[in-house]
C-alpha atoms as one frame of an Amber mdcrd trajectory, in Angstrom:
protein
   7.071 -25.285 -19.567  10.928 -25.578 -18.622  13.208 -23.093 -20.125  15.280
 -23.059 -22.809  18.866 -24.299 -21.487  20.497 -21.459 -23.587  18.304 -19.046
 -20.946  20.685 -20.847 -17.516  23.519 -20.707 -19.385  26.253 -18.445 -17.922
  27.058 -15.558 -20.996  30.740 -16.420 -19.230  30.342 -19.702 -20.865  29.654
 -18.772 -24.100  31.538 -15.683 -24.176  35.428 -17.250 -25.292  33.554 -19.027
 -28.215  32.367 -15.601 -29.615  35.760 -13.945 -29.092  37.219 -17.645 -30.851
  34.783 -17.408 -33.832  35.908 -13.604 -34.179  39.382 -14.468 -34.161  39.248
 -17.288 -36.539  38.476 -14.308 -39.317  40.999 -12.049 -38.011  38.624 -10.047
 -35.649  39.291  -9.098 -32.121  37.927  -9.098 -28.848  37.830  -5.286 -28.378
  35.271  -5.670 -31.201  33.197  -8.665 -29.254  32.876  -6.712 -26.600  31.403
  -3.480 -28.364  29.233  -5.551 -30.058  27.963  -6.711 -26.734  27.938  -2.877
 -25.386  26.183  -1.808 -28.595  23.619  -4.268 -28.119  23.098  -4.215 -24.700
  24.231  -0.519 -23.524  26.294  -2.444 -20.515  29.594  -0.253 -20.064  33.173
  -2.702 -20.356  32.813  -2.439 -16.664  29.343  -3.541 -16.228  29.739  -5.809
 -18.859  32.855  -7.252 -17.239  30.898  -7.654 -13.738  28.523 -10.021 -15.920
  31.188 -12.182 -16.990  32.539 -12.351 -12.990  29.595 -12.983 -11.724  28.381
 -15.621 -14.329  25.195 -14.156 -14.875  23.071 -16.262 -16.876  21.758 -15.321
 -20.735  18.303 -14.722 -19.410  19.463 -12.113 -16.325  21.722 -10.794 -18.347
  19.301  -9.007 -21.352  16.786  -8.999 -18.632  18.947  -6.478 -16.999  20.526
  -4.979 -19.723  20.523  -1.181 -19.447  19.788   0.085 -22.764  18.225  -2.722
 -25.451  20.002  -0.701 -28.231  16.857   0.458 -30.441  18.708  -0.252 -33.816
  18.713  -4.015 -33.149  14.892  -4.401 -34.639  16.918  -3.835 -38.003  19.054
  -6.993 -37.445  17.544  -9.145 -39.938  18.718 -12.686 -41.671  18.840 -16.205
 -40.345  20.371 -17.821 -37.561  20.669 -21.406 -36.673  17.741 -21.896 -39.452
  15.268 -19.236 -37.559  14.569 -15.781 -39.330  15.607 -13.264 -36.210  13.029
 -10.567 -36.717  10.437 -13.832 -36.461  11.246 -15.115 -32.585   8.652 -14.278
 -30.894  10.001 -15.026 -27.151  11.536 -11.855 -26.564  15.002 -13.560 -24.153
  15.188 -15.730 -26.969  15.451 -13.566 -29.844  17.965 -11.083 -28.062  20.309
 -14.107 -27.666  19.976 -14.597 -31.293  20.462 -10.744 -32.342  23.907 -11.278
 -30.611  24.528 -14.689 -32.208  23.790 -13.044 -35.585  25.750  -9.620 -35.123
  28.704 -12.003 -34.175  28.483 -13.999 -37.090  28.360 -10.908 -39.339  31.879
  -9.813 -37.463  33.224 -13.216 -38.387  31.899 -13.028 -42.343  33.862 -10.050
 -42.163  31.208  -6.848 -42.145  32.404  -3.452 -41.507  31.728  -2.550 -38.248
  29.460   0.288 -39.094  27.272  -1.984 -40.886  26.632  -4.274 -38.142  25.796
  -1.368 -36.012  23.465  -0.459 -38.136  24.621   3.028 -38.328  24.692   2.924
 -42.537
């Protein structure tokens, strides 16, 4: 079974196209990033050693420090896939972030896609 190209891909590669999509609806990069940090529980630092070393999608949640519990209640639909349904756990992580960056870009508060209310 060969991977999933999303799974190679560098998150340096895909990173400017969040941070684009974000600031397309007047949202910044500062938010991006603790999106990524909420997620993830990478530092700026950490997260920025990531991006420098073009570490790949599948590395990087594989290595992630602290899977943020909260993100089993990102829920909703994503390039026509229900999140909470992926079953390949790299996969769905990618698509958590895909989804908590497009609620940032449809212009939720940032406490709600934290999922601290």
């Amino acid at each position: 079974m060969t991977k999933h190209k999303i799974y190679t891909m560098s998150v340096a590669k895909v990173y400017p196209h969040y941070i684009v999509k974000a600031e397309k609806k007047r949202r910044t990069k500062s938010e991006v990033d603790e999106i990524i940090r909420w997620l993830t529980g990478y530092s700026q630092e950490e997260f920025e050693v990531q991006l420098e070393n073009q570490t790949d999608f599948e590395t990087f949640f594989a290595e992630a420090p602290q899977l943020n519990p909260a993100r089993a209640l990102i829920k909703g639909v994503i390039c026509g896939i229900r999140v909470e349904e992926i079953e390949e756990p790299i996969m769905q992580e990618i698509r958590y972030l895909d989804k908590l960056i497009d609620e940032l870009a449809k212009g939720k508060t940032m406490e709600k896609i934290l999922r601290k209310g």
